[in-house]
Structures are given as C-alpha cells and as structure tokens.
C-alpha positions in Angstrom: 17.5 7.4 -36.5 18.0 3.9 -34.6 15.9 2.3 -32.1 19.2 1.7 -30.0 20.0 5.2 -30.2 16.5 6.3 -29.0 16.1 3.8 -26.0 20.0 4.4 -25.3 19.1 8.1 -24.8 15.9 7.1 -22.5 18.0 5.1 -20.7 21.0 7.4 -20.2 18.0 10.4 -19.1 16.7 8.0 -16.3 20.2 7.0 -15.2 20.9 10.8 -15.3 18.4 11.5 -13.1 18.6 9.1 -10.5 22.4 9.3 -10.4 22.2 11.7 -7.4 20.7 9.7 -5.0 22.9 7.7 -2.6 22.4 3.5 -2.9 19.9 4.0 -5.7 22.4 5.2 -8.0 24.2 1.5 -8.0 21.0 1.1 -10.7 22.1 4.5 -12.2 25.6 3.0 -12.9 23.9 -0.5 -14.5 21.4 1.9 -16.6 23.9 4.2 -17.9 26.4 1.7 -18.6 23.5 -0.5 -20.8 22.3 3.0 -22.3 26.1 4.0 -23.7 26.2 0.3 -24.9 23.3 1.3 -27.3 24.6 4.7 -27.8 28.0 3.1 -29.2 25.9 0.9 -31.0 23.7 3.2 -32.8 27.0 6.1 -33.2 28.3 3.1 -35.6 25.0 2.6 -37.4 24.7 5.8 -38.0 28.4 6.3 -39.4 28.6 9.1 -42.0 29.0 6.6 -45.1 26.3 4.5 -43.8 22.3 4.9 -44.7 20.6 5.5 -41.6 19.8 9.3 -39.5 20.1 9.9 -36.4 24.0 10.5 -35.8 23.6 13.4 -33.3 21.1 11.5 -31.6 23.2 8.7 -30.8 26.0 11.0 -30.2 23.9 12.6 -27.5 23.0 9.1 -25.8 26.9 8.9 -25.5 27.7 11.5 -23.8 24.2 11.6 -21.4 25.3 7.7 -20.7 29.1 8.9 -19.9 27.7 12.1 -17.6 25.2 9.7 -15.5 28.7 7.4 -14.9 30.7 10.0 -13.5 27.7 11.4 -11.7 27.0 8.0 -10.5 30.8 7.3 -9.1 31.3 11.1 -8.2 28.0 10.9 -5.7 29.1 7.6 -4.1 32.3 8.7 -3.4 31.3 12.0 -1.4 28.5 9.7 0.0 31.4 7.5 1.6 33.1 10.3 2.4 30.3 11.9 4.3 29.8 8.7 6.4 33.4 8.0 7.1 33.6 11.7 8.7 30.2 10.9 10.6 32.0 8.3 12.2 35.2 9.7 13.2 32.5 12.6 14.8 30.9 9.7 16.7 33.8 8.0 17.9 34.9 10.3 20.8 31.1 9.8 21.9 31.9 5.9 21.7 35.5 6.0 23.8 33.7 8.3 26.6 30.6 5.5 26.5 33.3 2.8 26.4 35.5 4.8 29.5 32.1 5.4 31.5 31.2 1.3 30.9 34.4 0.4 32.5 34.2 2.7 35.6 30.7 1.7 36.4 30.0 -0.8 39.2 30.1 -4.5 38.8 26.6 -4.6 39.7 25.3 -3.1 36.0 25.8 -6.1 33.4 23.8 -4.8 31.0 26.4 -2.2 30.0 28.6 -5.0 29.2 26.2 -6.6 27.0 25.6 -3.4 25.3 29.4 -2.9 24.3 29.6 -6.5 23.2 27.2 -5.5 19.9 29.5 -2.5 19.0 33.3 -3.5 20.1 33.8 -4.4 16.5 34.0 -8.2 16.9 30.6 -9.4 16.0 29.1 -10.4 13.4 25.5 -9.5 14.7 24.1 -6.9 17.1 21.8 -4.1 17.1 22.6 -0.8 14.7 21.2 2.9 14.2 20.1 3.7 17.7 19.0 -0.5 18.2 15.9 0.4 15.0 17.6 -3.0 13.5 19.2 -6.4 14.4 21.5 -7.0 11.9 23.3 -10.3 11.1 25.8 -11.1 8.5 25.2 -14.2 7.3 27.8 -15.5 5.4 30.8 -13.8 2.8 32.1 -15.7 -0.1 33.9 -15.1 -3.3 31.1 -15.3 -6.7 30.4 -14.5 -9.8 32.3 -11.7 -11.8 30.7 -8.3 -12.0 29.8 -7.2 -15.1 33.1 -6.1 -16.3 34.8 -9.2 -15.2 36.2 -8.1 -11.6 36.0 -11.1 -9.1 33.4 -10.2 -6.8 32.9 -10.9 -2.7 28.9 -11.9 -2.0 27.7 -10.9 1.8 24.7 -12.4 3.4 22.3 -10.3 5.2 19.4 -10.5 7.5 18.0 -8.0 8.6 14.9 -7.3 11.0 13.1 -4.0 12.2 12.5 -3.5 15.8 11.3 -0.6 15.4 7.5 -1.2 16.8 5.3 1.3 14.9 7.7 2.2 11.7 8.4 0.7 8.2 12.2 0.3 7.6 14.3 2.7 6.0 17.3 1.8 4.1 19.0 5.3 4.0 19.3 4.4 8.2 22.0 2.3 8.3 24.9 1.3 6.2 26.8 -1.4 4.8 30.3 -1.8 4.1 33.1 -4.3 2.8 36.8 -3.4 3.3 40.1 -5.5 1.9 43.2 -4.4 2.7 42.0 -1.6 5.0 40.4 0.0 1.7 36.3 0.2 1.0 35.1 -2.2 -1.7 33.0 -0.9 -4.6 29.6 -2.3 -5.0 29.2 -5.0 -7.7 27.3 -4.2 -11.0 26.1 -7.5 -12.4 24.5 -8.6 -15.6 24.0 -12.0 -17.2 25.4 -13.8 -14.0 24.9 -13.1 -10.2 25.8 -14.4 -6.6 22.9 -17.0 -5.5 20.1 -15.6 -4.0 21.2 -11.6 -5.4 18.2 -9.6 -6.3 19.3 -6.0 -7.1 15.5 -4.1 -6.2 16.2 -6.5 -2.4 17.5 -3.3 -1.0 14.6 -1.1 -1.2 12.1 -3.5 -0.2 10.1 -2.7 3.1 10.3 -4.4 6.1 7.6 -4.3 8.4 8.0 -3.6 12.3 9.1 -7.3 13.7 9.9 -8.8 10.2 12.8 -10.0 9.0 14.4 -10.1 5.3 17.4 -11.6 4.2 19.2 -10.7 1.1 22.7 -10.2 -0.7 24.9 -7.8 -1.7 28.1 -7.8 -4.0 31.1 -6.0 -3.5 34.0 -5.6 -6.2 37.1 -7.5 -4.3 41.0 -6.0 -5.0 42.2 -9.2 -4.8 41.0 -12.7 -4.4 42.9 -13.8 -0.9 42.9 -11.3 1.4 40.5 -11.3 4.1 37.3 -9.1 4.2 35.9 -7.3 6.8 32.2 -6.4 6.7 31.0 -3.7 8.4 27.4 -2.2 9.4 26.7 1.0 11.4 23.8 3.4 11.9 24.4 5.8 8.9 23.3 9.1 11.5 23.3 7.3 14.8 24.9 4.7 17.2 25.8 1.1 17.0 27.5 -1.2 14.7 28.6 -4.6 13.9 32.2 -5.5 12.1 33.8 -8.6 11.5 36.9 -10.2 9.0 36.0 -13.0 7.3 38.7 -15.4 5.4 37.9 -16.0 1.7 40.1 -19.1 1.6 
C-alpha cells in the first residue's frame, strides 16, 4: 500500500463529492485530476513484479479520479445549458421592455439609461435584478492552464448593492465566448494569471463592498477576439462586451 495511492483515493472521494455542484466543481476538476496523478503513480508502484501492496487500492483511486472528471465536465455542461435556455426564456421579456422603452414619451430618460446597462455594449452596468454593479476590468492572454492550453485572464470588480444581504455567487454568471463558442474555465497549477486566486470566487462580499478578482478561461485560439459576458443567472440585466487580444 502506497501513501500516493491512499491520498490519491482521499483526494478522488472529495472531488467525487463536490463534482455536482455548479462553479465549485472547477476545484473538483483540479482535485481529481491531482488525485488520478497519484493514483497512476501508485498503480506503477504497485506493479505485479514489484514489492509493494496495495494494487487494488491504487486501481480504485484511478477510476474514483476518472468518475469525479466526467462528473465534473458532465455537470458544467448541463449547468451551461440550463442558463443558455434561461436566457432565451428571458429574452422575449427583454424585446417587449426594449419595444415598450421606445414607445414611451420623451419625457422618461431614465428608461434610456436603464437599456444602456443591458443593450450588450457595455462593459459595466447593473446585473441580477440591479443586486450587483459589475465591471469588467480588463481581458488579456496569460499563462497556460495546467495542460498547456493558452489561456484568456478577465478582470472583475464586483460590488453588492444589495443593502441588507451578503453576496451570493450562484446569482449571477460569468461568461467568455471566442468565435461565437463558450470558453472552458482554466485549471491552473504551478503558474497563474496575476492577481488569480482560485477560493476568490466564493469569498463574501458585504452590502456596499467591492471585490475585485480574476478568472481564466481556456481560449480556442490565440487571435480571435473575446467577448465577456455577465448576466443575472435567474433574473434581469447584463453586461457584454468584445475585447481584442492583439
């Protein structure tokens, strides 16, 4: 039995676990992927001609580490899925809104102002029912991801308006697109985009403060434009705009 096969297998449980839960499964992915690294690892030690015990053991940490993965990708894909088809619910909602804003009388300005956050042009405005005001702060080309895909870092900040509630990060969502296609989020190891803290996403934000962080997206190529996008995940409001990675 070999210590990489037993805290491969602890490893490979906990990503297993936490694979089903939307955004918090990007650490399921980086926890299975290390745990079937140790799992390999310890199915080698543990070869039939070699001296040590403990081949099923490692065996089983392969397979656990392989099942969180799939888990992990399976459950972000149907999570996308479920908020592209919230959208296209929404947007009949958001052309009668749009309709209503352009019959109304010249008189009523703040209508105006109010499309201006969610006509897709902005890089900053007010999402999920106005709980958050959401600016994207910059988008550049980093560091590879941990399996040596270039990777696409977006700037953040992000501040609760909400006046009596914590934030919640299963409220809104955000997205990269290159080519008219979703970018995966970016798994990284020894190297990461400055200023990337993984655990930045769940942190709290208070009512009235303001956090800025960054978050990596696998890019398909390394020209194209990108187009960031951030919208209430149940609710109204968004912000969109293509940046140039030249």
């Amino acid at each position: 039995m070999t210590a990489s096969g037993i805290a491969g297998l602890i490893l490979g449980i906990l990503a297993l676990v936490t694979s089903w839960i939307p955004i918090i499964n990007n650490f399921a992915f980086f926890l299975g992927a290390i745990a079937l690294i140790l799992g390999i690892v310890a199915v080698i030690a543990t070869k039939p001609q070699g001296k040590r015990q403990g081949r099923g053991l490692a065996i089983a940490t392969v397979v656990v580490a392989v099942l969180s993965i799939a888990i992990t990708l399976g459950t972000q894909y149907l999570f996308s899925k479920a908020l592209d088809l919230q959208s296209s619910v929404s947007a009949p909602s958001t052309s009668a809104q749009s309709d209503k804003a352009e019959s109304a009388p010249a008189e009523k300005p703040a209508d105006t102002a109010a499309k201006t956050d969610s006509d897709g042009k902005d890089d900053e405005g007010d999402v999920a029912d106005g709980k958050y005001h959401i600016k994207i702060t910059s988008v550049t080309k980093s560091v590879a991801n941990y399996n040596s895909k270039p990777t696409v870092a977006v700037g953040l900040e992000v501040t609760n308006n909400q006046k009596d509630k914590e934030s919640n990060i299963f409220d809104y969502n955000v997205q990269a697109f290159q080519n008219g296609v979703e970018l995966e989020t970016a798994v990284y190891l020894n190297e990461k985009p400055e200023g990337y803290e993984a655990a930045d996403i769940l942190k709290k934000i208070q009512p009235g403060g303001t956090l800025n962080y960054v978050r990596g997206y696998v890019l398909s190529d390394e020209t194209s434009p990108v187009t960031v996008k951030v919208s209430g995940t149940f609710s109204d409001g968004e912000i969109s705009k293509e940046f140039s990675l030249q």
